[in-house]
N, C-alpha and C positions, 0 to 999 in steps of 0.2 A: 476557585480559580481553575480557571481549563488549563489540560494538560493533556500533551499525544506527546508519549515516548516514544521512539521507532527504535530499535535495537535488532543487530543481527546481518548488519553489514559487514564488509569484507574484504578480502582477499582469494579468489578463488580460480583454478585454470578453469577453462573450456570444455564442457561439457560435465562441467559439476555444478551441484547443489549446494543452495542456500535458503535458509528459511529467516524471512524477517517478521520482525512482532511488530505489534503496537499496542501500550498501552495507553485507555484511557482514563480521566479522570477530571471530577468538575463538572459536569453533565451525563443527562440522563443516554447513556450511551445505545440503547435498544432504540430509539426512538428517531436513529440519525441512520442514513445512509454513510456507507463507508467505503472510501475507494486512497486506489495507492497510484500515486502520480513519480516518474522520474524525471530528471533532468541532466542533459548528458553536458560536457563543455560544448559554449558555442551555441546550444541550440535552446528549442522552448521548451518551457515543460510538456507533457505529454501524461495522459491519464491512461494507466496499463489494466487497472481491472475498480471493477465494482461488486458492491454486496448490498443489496437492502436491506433493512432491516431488521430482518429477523432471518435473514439469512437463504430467503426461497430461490431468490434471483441474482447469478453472477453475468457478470458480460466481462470482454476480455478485450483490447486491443488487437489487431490482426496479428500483428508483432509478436506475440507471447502466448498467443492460444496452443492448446497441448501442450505448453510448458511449464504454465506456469497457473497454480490455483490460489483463489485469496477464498477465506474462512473468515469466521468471526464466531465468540463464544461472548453472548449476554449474560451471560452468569460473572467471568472474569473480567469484562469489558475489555476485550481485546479483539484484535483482528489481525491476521496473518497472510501473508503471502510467501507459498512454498515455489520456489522456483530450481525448475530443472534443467537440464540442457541448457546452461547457459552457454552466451554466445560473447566474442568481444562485444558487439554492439548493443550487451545489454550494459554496459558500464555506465553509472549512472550514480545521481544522488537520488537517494527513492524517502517519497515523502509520504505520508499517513493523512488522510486528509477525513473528517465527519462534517457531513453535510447536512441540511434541512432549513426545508423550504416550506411555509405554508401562511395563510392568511396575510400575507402580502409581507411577510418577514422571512430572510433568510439570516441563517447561521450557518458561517464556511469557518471549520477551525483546521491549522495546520499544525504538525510537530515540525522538529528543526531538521528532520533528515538525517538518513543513515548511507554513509558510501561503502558502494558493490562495485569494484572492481573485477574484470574477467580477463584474464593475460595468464599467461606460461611464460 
């Protein structure tokens, strides 16, 4: 059974940190791309960063560059996104997402989401 837990959401003022996790589980976790999508109220989701697979390649949303890093460790199957300087406008439901794609088959799996609130 697939499983993405995200943990490590929040409560936090403005201009602090928070580090969220993800664990996997149920699939071969090395062999997926891994990216972390939010969604705030009201709007669409939005994809804030990526990792491939073994971790060589990140990309960032314009939004969150310099702020904010996602990691992943193949040993634990997990992946993280450390975020800094937050802002209100990063308030959001932030979701854990493993992707892969190849010989005309995709697998897209989500966790349930963890909320990051940013307010004083």
């Amino acid at each position: 059974q697939v499983q993405l837990v995200e943990s490590g959401g929040g409560l936090v003022q403005p201009g602090g940190s928070l580090r969220l996790s993800c664990a996997a589980s149920g699939f071969t976790f090395s062999t997926y791309t891994m990216r972390w999508y939010r969604q705030a109220p009201g709007k669409e989701r939005e994809l804030v960063a990526v990792i491939t697979k073994i971790g060589g390649s990140t990309n960032y949303a314009d939004s969150v560059k310099g702020r904010f890093t996602i990691s992943r460790d193949n040993v634990k199957d997990t992946v993280s996104l450390q975020m800094n300087s937050l802002k209100p406008e990063d308030t959001a439901v932030y979701y854990c997402n493993a992707y892969l794609e190849g010989l005309g088959v995709t697998f897209n799996y989500w966790g349930q989401g963890t909320q990051v609130t940013v307010s004083s």
